[in-house]
C-alpha positions as semicolon CSV with decimal commas, in nm:
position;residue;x (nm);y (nm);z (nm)
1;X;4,628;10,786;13,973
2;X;4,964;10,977;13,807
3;X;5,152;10,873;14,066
4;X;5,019;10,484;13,994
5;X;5,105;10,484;13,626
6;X;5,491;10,622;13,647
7;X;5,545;10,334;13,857
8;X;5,367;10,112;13,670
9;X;5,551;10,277;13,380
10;X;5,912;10,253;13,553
11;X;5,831;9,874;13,643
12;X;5,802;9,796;13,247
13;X;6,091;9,977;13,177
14;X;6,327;9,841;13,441
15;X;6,177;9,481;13,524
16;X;6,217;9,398;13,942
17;X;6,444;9,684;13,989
18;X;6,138;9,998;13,999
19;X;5,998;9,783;14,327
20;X;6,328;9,717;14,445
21;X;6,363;9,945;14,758
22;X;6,650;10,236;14,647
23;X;6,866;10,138;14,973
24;X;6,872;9,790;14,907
25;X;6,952;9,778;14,574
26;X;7,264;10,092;14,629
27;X;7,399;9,777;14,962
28;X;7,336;9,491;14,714
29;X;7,545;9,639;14,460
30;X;7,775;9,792;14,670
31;X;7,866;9,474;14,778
32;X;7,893;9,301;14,469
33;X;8,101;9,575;14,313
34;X;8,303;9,741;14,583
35;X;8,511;10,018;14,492
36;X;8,314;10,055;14,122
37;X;8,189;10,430;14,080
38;X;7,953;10,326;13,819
39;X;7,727;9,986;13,780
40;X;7,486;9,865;13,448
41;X;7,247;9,789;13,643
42;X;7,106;9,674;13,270
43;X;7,237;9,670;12,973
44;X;6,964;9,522;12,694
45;X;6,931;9,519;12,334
46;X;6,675;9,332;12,165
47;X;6,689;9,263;11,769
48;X;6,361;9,208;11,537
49;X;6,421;9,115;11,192
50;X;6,111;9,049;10,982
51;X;6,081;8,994;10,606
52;X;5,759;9,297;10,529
53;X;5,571;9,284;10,160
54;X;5,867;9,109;10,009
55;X;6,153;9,351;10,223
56;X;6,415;9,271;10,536
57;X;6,355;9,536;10,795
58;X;6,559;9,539;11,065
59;X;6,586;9,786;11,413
60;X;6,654;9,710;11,785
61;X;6,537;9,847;12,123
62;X;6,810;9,935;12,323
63;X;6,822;10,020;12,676
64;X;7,062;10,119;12,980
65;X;7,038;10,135;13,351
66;X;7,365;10,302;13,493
67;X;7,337;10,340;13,934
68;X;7,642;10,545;14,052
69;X;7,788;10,449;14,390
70;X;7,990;10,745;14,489
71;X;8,054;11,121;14,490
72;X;8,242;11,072;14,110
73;X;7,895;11,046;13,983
74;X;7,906;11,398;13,798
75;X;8,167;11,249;13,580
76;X;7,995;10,978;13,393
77;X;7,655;11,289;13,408
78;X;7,781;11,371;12,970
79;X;7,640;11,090;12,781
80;X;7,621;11,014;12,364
81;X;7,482;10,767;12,116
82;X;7,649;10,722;11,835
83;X;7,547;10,622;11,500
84;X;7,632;10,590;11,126
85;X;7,495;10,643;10,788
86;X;7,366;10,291;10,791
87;X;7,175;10,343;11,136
88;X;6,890;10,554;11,232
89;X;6,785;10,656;11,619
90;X;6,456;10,664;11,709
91;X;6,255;10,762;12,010
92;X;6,528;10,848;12,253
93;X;6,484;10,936;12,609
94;X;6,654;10,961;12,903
95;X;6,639;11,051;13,274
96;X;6,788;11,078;13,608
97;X;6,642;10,852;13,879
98;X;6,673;10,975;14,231
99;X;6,593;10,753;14,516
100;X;6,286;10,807;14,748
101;X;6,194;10,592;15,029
102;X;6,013;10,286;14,830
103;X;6,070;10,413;14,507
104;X;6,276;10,652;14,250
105;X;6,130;10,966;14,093
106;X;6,235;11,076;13,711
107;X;6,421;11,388;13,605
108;X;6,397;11,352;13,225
109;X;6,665;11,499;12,982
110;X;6,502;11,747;12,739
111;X;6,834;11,858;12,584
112;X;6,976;11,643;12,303
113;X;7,196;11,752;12,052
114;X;7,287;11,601;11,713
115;X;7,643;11,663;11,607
116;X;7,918;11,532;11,368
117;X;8,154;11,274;11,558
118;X;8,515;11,333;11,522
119;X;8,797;11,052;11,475
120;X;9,181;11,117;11,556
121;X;9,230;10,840;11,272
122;X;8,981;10,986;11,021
123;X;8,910;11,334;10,814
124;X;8,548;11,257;10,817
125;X;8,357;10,929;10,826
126;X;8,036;10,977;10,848
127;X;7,982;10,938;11,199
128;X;7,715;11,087;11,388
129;X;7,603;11,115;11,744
130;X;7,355;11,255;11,991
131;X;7,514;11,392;12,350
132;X;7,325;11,499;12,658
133;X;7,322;11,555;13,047
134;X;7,174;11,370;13,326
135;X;7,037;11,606;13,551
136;X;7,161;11,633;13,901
137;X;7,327;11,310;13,868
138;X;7,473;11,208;14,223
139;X;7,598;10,872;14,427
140;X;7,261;10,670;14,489
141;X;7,101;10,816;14,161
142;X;7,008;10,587;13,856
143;X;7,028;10,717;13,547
144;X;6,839;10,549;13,177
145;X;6,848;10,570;12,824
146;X;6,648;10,394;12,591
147;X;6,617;10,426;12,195
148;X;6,516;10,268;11,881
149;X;6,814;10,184;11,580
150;X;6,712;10,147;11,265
151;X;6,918;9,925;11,072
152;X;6,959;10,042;10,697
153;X;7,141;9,773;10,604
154;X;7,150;9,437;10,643
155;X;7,539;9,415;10,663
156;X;7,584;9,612;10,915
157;X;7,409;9,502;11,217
158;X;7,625;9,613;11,541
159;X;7,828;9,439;11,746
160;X;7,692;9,322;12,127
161;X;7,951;9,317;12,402
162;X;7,866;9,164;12,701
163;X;8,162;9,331;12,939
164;X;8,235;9,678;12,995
165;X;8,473;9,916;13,122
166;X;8,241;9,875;13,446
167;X;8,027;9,627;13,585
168;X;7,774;9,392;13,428
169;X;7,477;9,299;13,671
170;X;7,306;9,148;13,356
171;X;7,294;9,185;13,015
172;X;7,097;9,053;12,733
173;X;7,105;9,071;12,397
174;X;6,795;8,909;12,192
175;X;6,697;8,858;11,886
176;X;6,328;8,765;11,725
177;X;6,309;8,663;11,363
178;X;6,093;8,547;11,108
179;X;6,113;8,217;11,035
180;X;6,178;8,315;10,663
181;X;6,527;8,445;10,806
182;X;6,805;8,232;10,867
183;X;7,078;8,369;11,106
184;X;7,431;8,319;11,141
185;X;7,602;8,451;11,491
186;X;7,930;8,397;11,687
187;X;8,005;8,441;12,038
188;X;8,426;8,534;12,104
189;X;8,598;8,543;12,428
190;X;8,395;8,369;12,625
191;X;8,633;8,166;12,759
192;X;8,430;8,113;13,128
193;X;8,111;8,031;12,920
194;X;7,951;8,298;13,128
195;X;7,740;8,368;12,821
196;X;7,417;8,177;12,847
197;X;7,169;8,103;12,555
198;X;6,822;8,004;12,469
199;X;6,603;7,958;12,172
200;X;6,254;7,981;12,231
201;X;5,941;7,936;11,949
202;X;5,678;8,172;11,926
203;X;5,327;8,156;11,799
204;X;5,350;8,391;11,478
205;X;5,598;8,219;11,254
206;X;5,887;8,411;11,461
207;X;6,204;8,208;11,686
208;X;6,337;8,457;11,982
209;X;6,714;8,371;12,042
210;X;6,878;8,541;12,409
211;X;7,251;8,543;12,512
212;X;7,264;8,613;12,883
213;X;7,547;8,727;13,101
214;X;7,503;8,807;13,502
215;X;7,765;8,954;13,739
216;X;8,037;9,076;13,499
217;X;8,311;9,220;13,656
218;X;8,452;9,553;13,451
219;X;8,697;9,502;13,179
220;X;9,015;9,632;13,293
221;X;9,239;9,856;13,062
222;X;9,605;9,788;13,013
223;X;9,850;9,929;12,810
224;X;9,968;9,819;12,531
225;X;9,717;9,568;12,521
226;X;9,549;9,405;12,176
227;X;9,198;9,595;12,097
228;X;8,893;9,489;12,336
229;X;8,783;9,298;12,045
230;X;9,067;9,006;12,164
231;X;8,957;8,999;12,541
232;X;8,591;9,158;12,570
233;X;8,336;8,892;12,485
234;X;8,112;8,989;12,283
235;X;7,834;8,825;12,010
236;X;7,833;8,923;11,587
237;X;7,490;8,820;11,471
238;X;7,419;8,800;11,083
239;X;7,131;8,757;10,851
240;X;7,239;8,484;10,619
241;X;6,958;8,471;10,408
242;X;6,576;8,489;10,381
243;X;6,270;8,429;10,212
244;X;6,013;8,643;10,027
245;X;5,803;8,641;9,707
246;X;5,910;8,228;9,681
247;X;6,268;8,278;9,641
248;X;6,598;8,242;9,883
249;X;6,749;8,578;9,886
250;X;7,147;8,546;9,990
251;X;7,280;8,818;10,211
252;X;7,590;8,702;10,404
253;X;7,595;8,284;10,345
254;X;7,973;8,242;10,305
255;X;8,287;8,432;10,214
256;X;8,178;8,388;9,857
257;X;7,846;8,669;9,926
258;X;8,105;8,887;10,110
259;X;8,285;8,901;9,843
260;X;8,047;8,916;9,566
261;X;7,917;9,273;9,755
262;X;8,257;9,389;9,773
263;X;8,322;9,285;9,359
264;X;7,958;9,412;9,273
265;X;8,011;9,750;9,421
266;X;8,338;9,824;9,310
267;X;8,403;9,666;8,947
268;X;8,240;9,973;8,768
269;X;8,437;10,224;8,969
270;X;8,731;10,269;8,710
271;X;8,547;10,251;8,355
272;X;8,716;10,577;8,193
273;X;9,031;10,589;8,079
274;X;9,263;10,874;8,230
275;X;9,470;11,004;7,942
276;X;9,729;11,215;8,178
277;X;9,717;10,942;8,456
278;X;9,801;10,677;8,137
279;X;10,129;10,892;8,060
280;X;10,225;10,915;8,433
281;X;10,221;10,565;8,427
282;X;10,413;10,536;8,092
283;X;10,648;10,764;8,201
284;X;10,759;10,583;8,529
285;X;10,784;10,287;8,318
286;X;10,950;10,338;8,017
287;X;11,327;10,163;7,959
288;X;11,188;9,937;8,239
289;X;11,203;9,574;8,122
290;X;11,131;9,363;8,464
291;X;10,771;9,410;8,601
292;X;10,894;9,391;8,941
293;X;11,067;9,745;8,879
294;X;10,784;9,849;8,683
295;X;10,544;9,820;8,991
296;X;10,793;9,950;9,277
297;X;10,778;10,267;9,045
298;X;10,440;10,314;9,029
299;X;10,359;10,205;9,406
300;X;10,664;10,469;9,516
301;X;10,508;10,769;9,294
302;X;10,173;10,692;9,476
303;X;10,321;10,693;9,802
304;X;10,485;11,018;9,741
305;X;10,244;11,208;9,581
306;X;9,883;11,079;9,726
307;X;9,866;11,188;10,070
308;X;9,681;10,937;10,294
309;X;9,345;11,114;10,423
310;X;9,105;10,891;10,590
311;X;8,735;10,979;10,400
312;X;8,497;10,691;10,514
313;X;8,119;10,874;10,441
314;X;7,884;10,590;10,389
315;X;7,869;10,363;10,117
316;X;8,226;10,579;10,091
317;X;8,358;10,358;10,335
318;X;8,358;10,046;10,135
319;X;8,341;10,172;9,757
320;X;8,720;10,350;9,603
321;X;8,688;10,630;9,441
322;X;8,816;10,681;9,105
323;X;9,168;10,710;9,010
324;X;9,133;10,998;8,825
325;X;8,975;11,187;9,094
326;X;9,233;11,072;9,316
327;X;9,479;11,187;9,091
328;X;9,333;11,559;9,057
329;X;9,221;11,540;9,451
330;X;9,634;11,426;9,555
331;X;9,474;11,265;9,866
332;X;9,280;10,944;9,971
333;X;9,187;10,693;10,215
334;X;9,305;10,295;10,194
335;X;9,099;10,210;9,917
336;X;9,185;10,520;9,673
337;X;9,523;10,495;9,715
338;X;9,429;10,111;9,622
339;X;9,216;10,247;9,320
340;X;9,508;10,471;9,191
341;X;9,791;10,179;9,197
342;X;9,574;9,906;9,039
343;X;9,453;10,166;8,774
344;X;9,806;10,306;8,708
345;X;9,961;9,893;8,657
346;X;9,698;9,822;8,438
347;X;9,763;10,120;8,208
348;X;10,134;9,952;8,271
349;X;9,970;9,614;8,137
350;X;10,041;9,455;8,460
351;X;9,771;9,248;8,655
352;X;9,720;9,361;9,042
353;X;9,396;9,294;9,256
354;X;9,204;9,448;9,524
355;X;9,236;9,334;9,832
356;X;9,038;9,351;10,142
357;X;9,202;9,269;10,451
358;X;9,153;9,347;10,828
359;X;9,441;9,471;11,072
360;X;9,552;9,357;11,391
361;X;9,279;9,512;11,626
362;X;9,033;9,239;11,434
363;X;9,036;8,944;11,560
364;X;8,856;8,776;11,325
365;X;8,938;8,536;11,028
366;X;8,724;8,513;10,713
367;X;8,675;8,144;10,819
368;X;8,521;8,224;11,155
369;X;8,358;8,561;11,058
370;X;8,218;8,678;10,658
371;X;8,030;9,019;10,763
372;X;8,257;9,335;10,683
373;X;8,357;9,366;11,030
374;X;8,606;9,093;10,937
375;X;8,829;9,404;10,763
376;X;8,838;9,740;10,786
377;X;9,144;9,779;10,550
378;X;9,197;9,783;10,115
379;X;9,554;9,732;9,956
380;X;9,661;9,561;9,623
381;X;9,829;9,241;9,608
382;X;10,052;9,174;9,334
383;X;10,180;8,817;9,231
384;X;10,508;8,759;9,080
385;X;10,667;8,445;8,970
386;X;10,505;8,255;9,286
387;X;10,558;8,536;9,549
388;X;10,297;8,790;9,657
389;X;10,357;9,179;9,726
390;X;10,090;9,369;9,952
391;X;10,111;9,718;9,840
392;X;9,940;9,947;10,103
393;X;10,071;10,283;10,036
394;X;9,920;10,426;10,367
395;X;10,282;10,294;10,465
396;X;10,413;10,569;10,272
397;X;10,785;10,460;10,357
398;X;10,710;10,086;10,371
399;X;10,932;9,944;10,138
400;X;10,725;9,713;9,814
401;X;10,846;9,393;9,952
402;X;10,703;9,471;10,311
403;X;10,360;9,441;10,400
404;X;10,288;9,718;10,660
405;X;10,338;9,597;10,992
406;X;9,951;9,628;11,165
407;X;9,829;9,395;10,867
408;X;10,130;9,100;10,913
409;X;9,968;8,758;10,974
410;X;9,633;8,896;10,918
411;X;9,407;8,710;10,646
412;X;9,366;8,889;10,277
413;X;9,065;8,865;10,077
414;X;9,211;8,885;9,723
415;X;8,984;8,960;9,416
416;X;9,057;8,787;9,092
417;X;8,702;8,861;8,887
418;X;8,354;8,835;8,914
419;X;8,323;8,470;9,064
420;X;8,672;8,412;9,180
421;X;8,871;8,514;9,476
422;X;9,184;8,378;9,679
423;X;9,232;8,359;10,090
424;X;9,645;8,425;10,124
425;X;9,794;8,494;10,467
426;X;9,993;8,774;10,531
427;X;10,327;8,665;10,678
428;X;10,456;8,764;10,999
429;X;10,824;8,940;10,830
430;X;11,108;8,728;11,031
431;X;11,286;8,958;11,291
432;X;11,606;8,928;11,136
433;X;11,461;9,130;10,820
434;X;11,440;9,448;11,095
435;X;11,765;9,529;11,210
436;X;11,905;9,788;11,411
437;X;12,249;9,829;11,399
438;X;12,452;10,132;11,584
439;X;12,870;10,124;11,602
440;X;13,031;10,352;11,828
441;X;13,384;10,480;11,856
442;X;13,406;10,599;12,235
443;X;13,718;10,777;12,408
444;X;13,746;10,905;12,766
445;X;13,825;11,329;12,775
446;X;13,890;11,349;13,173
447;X;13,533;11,303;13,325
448;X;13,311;11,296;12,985
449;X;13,331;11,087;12,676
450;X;13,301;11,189;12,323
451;X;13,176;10,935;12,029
452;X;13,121;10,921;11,727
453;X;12,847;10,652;11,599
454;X;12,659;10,502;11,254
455;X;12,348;10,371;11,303
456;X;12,159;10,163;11,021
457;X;11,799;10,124;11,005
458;X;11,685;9,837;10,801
459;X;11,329;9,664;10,767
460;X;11,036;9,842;11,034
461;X;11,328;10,026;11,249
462;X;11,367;10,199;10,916
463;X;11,008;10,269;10,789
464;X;10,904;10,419;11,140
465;X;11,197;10,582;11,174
466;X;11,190;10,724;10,824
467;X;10,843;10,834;10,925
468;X;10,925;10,987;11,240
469;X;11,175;11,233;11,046
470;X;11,023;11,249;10,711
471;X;10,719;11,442;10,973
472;X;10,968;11,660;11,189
473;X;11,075;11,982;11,110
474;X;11,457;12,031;11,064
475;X;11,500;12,100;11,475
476;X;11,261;11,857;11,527
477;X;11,415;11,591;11,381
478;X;11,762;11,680;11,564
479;X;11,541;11,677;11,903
480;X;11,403;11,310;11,784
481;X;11,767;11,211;11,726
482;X;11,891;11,380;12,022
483;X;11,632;11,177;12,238
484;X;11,638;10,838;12,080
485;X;11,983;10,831;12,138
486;X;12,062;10,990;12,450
487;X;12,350;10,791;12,538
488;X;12,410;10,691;12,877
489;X;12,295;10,988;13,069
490;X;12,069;11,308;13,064
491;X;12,347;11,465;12,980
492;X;12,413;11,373;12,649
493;X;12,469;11,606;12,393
494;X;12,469;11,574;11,983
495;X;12,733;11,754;11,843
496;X;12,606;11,663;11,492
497;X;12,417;11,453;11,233
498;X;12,362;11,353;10,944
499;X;12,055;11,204;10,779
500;X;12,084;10,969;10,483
501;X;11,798;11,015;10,220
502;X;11,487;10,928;10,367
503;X;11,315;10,915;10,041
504;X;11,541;10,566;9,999
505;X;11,271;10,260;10,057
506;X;11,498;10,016;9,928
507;X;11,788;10,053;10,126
508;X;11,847;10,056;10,525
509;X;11,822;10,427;10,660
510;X;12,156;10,569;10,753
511;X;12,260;10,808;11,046
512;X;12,625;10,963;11,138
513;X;12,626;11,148;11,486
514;X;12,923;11,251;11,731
515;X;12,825;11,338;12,099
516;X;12,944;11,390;12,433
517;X;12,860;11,325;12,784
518;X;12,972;11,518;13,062
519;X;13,000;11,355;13,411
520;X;12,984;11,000;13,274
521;X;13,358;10,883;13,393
522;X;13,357;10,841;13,781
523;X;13,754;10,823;13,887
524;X;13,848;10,693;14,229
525;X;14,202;10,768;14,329
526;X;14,401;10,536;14,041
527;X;14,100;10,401;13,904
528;X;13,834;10,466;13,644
529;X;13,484;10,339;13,613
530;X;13,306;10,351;13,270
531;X;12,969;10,174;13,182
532;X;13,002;10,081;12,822
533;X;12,598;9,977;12,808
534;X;12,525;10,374;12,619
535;X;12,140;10,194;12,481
536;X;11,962;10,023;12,743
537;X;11,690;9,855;12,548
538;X;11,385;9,742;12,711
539;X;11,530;9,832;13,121
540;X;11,243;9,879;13,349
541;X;10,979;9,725;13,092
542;X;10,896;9,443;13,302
543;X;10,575;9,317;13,271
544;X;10,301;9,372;13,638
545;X;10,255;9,061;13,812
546;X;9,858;9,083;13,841
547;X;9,849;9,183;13,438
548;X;9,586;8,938;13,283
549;X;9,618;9,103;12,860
550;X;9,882;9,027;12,599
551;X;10,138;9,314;12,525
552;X;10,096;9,396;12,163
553;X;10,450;9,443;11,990
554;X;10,456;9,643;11,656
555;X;10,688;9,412;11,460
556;X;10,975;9,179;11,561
557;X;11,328;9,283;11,539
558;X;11,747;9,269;11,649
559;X;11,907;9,520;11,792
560;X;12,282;9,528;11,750
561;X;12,519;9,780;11,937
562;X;12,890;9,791;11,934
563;X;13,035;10,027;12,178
564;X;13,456;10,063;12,125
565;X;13,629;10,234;12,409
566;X;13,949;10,363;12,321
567;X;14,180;10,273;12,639
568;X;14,355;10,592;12,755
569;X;14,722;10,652;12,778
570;X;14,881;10,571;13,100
571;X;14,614;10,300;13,155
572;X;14,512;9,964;13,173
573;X;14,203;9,727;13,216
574;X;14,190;9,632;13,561
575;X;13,855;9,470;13,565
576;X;13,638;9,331;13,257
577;X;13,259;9,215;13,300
578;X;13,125;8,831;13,214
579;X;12,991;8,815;12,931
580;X;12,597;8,732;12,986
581;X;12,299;8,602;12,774
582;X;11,957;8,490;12,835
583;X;11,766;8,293;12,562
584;X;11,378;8,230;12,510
585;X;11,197;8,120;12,181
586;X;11,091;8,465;12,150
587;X;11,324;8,659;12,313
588;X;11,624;8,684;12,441
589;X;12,001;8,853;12,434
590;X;12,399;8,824;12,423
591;X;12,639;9,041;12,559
592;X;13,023;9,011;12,502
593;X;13,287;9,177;12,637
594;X;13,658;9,131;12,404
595;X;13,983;9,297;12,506
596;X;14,200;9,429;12,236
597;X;14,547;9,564;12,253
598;X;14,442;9,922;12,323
599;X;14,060;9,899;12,319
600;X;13,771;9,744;12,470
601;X;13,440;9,654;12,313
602;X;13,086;9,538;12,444
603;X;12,897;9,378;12,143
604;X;12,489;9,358;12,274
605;X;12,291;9,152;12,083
606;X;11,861;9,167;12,169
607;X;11,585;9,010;11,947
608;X;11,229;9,003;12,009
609;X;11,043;8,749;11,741
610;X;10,682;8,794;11,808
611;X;10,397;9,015;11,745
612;X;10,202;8,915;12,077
613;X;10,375;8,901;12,449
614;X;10,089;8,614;12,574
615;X;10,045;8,631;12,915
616;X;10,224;8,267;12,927
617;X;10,579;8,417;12,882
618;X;10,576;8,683;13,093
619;X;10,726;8,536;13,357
620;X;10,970;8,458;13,128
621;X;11,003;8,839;13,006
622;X;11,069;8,946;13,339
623;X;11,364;8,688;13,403
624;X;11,486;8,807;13,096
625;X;11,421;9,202;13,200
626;X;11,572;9,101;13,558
627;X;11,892;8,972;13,351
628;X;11,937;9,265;13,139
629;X;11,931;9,533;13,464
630;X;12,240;9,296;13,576
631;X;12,396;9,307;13,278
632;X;12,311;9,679;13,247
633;X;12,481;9,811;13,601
634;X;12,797;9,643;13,476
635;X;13,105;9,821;13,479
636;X;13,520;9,820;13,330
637;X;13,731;9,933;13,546
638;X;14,067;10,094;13,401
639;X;14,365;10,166;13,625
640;X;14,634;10,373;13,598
641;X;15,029;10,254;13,508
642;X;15,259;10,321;13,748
């Protein structure tokens, strides 16, 4: 009789697969997924949402089916949920099934622990999650998990993705509401409408809605690549409204009840006035008479004296703290930092605005998406005389009249007042506003050359630069020269260098360097052979043939180099290079080669104007990459006078 009701038990959890003979199912799916170490098997969540005495609750049942195919099965035996302050897990279990002849028999976890979950990005957020083992997990074991989350808050009801870093045999996620509860939802990436959905009525005033997927190959991970939110399809469901006592209650209609949450639970958060924050304010101002100047003063003092900690606890997440605590504190995430700049231009009787915007791992625009996972980002936006500034002093050596670069062409929510906001696009900064511009002065010593070069940083090759150094320690920043340079050959050596002032937003970063390279001139009888290409930008960054993802690119940009080779006494050029160039819409380069009277210089000229390498120009790229190897191996040839 036991034995009769675990399988009875196992055949309600797992549907078909508790009669399926173990040794079938391993060849079925070993054949459907050959090479795979690790197979859902299952992969179900199922939503209920029901309006209860007048109240929305909300929770889902959520359950796994892993089988492992080979003898890397103890690597995938640590397991976790994780969950938030707006999420509670109930009722979780979780065992190791291990095949017998007709059947499987259990070997349930009893070990869970409940720890804090740490981010690389962020202090502390909040974030909590429950880890465990599967017991003697091993190929041709099954493993489960099943739990109930309980969803706090309406807002925040997770994500579904119906791909994974393995393979799908099916997955469902389902959803059965009251109808008193109308639902908003979007499915992204499906682009093979593998996703599959039905709507079915049910007796008690409740409509079930099911996406489907079957046979999902794994998502495969590529570097460089946008977040899995561009390429993993995956569903977003909402509650737009519902009914209760007689009345329409609005949760998440339009951008308009995004906003008004956003507006309602930050308006109050700056109500006293901050006497010493006031004078800070007045003092960075004073004998200023153009606004403009006004704000890059106040946004500069926050950058340099509010360190950028990432605190996202809760409600914490979403609501700024108050200036004057930021102020005392000297540290804050997005939206303190935004707190303490709006606060300190209004004491500067200048109008700014909150701004919620999302960066470029969300895909999603406030037209197709108005839940809060259509941001994850706060900055001010400041207006002026037709143009608009987006102040985000997380950059903190991002220029005023630069957005940072992971928010450019990204969507901003921008608060005016209580029943007014504005939609403005972020631009994408034009690649000629980055510049990178190094001169060199090059002479031949027997077999080395010695140089001496100037390098200017302007636009994003200055702010993550600046960073770079503004981190390093003294001999760390002389190794991150040393390295980014490295002219030519392992070899090279940096005599010396000089930093310009890194604490200079408004003007391109400056460098001064001299540096040597021993073994760099080959000599042949009368003849020398020098290679005047000392940066090789982008050599060997070809793109795979079988790569299906975009490349993701930081920021667009020009890189200029000037090389001038000083021709020795007692020679002459005795062979000079082509010039060479390749162009694309997005990409491309120039390379000229000019003789002078007693010098030789290679100007290289290579822009990249995108934010996105699409999979439609990469063959493209790697003509381009093919080109610049050519152009690369060149050579001058100098011979002697006789």
């Amino acid at each position: 009789m036991v034995k009769f009701w675990m399988v009875f038990s196992l055949a309600f959890i797992y549907g078909n697969s508790a009669f399926c003979q173990p040794a079938i199912e391993y060849k079925r799916n070993q054949a459907n997924f050959p090479g795979a170490p690790v197979i859902f098997v299952n992969k179900k969540e199922h939503l209920h949402i029901d309006v209860i005495k007048g109240e929305l609750k909300i929770y889902a049942d959520i359950f796994e089916e892993n089988m492992y195919m080979d003898s890397r099965a103890g690597h995938f035996a640590e397991e976790s949920v994780s969950f938030s302050n707006f999420h509670e897990i109930k009722d979780l279990k979780a065992a190791t099934l291990v095949p017998q002849k007709n059947s499987y028999s259990e070997i349930k976890v009893k070990d869970f622990v409940t720890s804090d979950k740490m981010s690389r990005s962020v202090f502390y957020d909040g974030a909590r999650s429950i880890s465990f083992m599967y017991p003697s997990l091993q190929a041709k074991n099954k493993t489960y998990m099943k739990y109930k989350e309980v969803v706090k808050e309406p807002m925040f009801i997770s994500p579904f993705y119906f791909k994974a870093f393995s393979p799908i045999l099916e997955a469902e996620y389902s959803v059965t509401a009251s109808n008193d509860v109308d639902l908003g939802w979007k499915v992204f990436n499906d682009t093979d409408a593998a996703v599959v959905f039905t709507k079915t009525s049910q007796k008690n005033n409740k409509t079930t809605y099911s996406w489907t997927v079957e046979n999902m190959a794994k998502h495969e991970h590529e570097g460089d690549a946008p977040s899995i939110r561009h390429a993993m399809p995956h569903i977003i469901l909402w509650v737009k409204s519902y009914k209760a006592n007689g009345q329409v209650i609005p949760i998440l209609r339009n951008t308009g009840d995004l906003y008004n949450w956003y507006y309602n639970i930050s308006k109050d958060v700056n109500k006293v006035h901050d006497k010493e924050l006031q004078f800070i304010a007045d003092s960075l101002t004073a004998g200023l008479d153009n606004e403009l100047d006004k704000v890059k003063q106040v946004y500069y003092w926050v950058q340099d004296n509010i360190k950028y900690i990432a605190i996202e606890d809760g409600m914490g997440g979403f609501v700024p703290r108050p200036a004057s605590s930021v102020y005392s504190k000297r540290y804050g995430d997005c939206k303190d930092m935004s707190s303490i700049i709006k606060t300190m231009l209004a004491y500067a009787g200048i109008e700014s605005h909150l701004t919620w915007i999302g960066s470029r791992d969300i895909p999603y625009n406030y037209s197709d998406l108005h839940t809060p996972a259509v941001d994850n980002h706060m900055i001010v936006t400041y207006k002026h005389k037709g143009d608009y500034y987006f102040l985000d002093a997380t950059g903190w050596h991002t220029p005023y009249f630069l957005p940072t670069s992971f928010i450019q062409g990204k969507e901003a929510l921008i608060g005016i007042d209580s029943a007014n906001y504005e939609i403005k696009k972020v631009p994408v900064i034009p690649y000629l506003q980055s510049q990178l511009v190094d001169s060199v002065e090059l002479a031949i010593e027997g077999n080395k050359i010695v140089g001496e070069g100037k390098t200017l940083f302007s636009g994003y090759y200055d702010v993550f630069m600046s960073e770079r150094l503004d981190r390093a320690k003294e001999a760390d920043g002389i190794k991150i020269l040393r390295d980014y340079y490295s002219k030519g050959s392992n070899k090279f050596l940096m005599d010396s260098a000089h930093i310009g002032d890194l604490n200079n937003r408004q003007d391109p970063l400056r460098i001064g360097y001299t540096f040597n390279v021993q073994d760099y001139v080959n000599h042949n009888k009368d003849e020398a052979y020098i290679n005047l290409n000392l940066q090789k930008i982008f050599q060997g960054e070809d793109v795979k043939s079988d790569r299906k993802l975009a490349v993701e690119k930081r920021y667009g940009g020009m890189a200029l180099s000037v090389v001038r080779l000083k021709i020795p006494e007692g020679y002459m050029v005795s062979f000079l290079p082509e010039n060479s160039s390749f162009k694309d819409e997005k990409f491309g380069f120039d390379f000229t080669y000019q003789k002078e009277e007693n010098a030789i210089t290679l100007t290289q000229n290579i822009f990249t104007d995108m934010l996105l390498l699409e999979p439609g120009d990469f063959e493209s790229w790697n003509k381009m990459v093919k080109e610049l190897q050519k152009a690369y191996s060149e050579v001058v040839i100098l011979k002697k006078i006789n």
